[in-house]
N, C-alpha and C positions, 0 to 999 in steps of 0.2 A: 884850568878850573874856571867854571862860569862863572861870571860874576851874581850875586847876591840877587835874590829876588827885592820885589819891592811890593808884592803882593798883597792885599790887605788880610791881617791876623784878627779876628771881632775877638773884643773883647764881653762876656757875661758877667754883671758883678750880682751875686748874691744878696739880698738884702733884707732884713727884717724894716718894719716900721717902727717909730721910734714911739713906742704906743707903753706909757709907763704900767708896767706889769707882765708885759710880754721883752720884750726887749733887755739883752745882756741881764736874765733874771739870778744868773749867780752873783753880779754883784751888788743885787736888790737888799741883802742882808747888808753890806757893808758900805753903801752911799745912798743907798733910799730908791724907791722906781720914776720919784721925777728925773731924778739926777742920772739913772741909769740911761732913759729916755733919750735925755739931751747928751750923753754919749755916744749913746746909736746913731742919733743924728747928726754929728760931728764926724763919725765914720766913714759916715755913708757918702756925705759932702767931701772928706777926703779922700776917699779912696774913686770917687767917682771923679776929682780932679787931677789925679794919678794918674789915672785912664786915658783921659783926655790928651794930656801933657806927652803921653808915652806916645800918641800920633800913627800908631800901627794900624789902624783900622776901626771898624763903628764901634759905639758901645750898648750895651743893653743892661739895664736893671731891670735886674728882676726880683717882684718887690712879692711881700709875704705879709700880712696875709691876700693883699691885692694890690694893687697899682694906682688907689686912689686917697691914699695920704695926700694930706698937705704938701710934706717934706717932698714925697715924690714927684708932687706936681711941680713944684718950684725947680725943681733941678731940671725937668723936662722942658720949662719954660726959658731959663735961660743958661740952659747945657744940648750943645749934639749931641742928644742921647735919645734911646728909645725905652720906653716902658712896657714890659710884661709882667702880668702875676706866674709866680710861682708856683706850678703844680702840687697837688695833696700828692703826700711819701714822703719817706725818710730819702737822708740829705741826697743817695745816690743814684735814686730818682729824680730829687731835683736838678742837680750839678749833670746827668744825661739829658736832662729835656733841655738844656740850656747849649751841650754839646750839639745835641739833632736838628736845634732850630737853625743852628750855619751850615752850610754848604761846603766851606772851606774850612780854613785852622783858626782853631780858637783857643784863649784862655779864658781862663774861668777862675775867679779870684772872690773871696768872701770880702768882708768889712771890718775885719777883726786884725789886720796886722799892718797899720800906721808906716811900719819901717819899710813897705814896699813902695817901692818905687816905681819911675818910668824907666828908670834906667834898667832895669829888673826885668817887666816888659817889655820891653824893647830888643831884649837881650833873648828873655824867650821865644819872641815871636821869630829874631831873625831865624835860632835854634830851628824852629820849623819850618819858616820860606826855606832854609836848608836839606830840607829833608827829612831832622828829626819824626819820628813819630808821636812823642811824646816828651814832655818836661814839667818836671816839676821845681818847686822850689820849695826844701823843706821846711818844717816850721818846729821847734825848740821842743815839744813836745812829743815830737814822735811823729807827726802827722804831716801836714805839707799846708802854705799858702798860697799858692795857686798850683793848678794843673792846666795844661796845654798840650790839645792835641790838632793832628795834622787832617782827622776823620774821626765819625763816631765812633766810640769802640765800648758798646755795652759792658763788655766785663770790667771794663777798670773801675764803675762805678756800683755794682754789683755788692752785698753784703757790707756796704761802710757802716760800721758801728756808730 
């Protein structure tokens, strides 16, 4: 058996701006949209030192409704990371232009699940230097927090509710 690639896996993170009224608006009823806000923002800052930490390859945010937040600026400032806005479509539009813009395998992870790890990452990514085509890692409601693929593959993000 050969041994393990060491290839680089980029990783895409999803990301809203932490823009009080837009951002995490379902718990805008039950903690206010300043406070929802400064949650987004807490996310975004973790899960982007996730990324980082997990060491698999570059990262990109990609930020909604563009790439010129404050918040965003700051993280580009003093994080490797790269900034893109977010294409207009629903999310399976977004989560493929994120897939199209690598070359190679990538994961794609939102802002919303704190308990993900590097180690999680890391783990996915070898999954594809391995050959996988695809991985996910599911998420408590049915749905998944990250997906990771080896090449784009339009239909996987096709019809996402």
């Amino acid at each position: 058996m050969p041994p393990p690639s060491n290839n680089p896996v980029s990783i895409a993170i999803l990301a809203k701006a932490p823009i009080p009224g837009l951002a995490k608006t379902r718990l805008i009823p039950t903690i206010g949209a300043p406070a929802a806000a400064v949650l987004q923002e807490r996310l975004t800052e973790r899960a982007v030192a996730t990324a980082l930490a997990a060491s698999v390859g570059p990262v990109t945010l990609w930020c909604a409704p563009d790439s010129t937040h404050t918040t965003f600026l700051k993280l580009v400032a003093r994080s490797r990371i790269t900034l893109k806005p977010q294409p207009e479509g629903d999310l399976g539009t977004r989560m493929l232009a994120a897939t199209a813009a690598n070359t190679g395998p990538v994961l794609v992870m939102g802002t919303d699940c704190p308990a993900l790890t590097d180690v999680h990452l890391r783990s996915a990514a070898n999954a594809l230097r391995d050959g996988t085509d695809v991985v996910l890692i599911p998420a408590e409601d049915g749905g998944y927090v990250l997906i990771g693929t080896r090449s784009t593959q339009p239909a996987l993000f096709a019809d996402i509710a």
